[in-house]
C-alpha angles and dihedrals in degrees: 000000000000112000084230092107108179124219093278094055095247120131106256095246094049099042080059107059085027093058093044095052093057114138100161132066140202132244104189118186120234105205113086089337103073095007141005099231099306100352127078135220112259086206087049091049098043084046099054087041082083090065093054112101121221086265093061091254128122114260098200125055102264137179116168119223123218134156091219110129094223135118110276090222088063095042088039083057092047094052093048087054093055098045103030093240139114100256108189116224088235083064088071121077115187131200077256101049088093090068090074085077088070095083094146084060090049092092092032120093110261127189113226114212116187144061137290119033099332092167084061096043088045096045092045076055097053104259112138107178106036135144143196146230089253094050089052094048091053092050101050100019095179092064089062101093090153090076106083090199096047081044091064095043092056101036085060097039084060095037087072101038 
């Protein structure tokens, strides 16, 4: 055994054949597991940094799970920050990452419920016409009766009609 040990702890000459025989990936969750919301766990960290090659790369096929609602090209950024690493946003699959089965809604109008930037999120799925809560509210005010403000207005516009 050479004494030339590389970042995962393997001998050189063994990392290399090891690393080349892989038939097996990891899905790592991001939520309390990598990061608690937008820090991330020093152990968590320290640990994936064994699947980290000498080039900086992953060694082993990774995507990384969370049921954030956010654009996987932002939370693919913020990965890569933790470990060091490119992280691709195809890597990162959301809670809402399922909706990209429904191809024949992709042309329909869709309503988007959530928070963030939920037009970005639908359109990186592959909706095209699609509208939110706020657009509807703007649109018929007096359907809005989660606003308290908007719910007095109205409670004393139809008081007097």
């Amino acid at each position: 055994m050479s004494g030339n040990i590389i970042k995962n702890g393997l001998p050189e000459e063994k990392a290399k054949t090891f690393w080349k025989k892989l038939n097996f990936g990891i899905l790592f969750d991001v939520d309390g597991v990598i990061a608690r919301g937008s820090t991330p766990i020093k152990a968590a960290i320290k640990g994936m940094q064994k699947i980290i090659g000498p080039d900086g790369k992953l060694t082993v096929p990774t995507s990384f799970v969370t049921n954030a609602c956010n654009r996987s090209s932002d939370k693919a950024k913020q990965i890569s920050e933790w470990l060091g690493t490119e992280i691709k946003a195809s890597q990162v699959i959301h809670a809402q990452s399922p909706l990209t089965v429904f191809r024949r809604y992709h042309d329909k109008r869709v309503l988007v419920i959530g928070q963030g930037k939920l037009k970005e999120m639908a359109t990186d799925l592959g909706f095209q016409c699609i509208c939110t809560i706020e657009e509807i509210r703007d649109a018929f005010p007096k359907l809005d009766m989660v606003d308290h403000a908007n719910r007095k207005k109205l409670v004393l516009f139809y008081s007097f009609v």
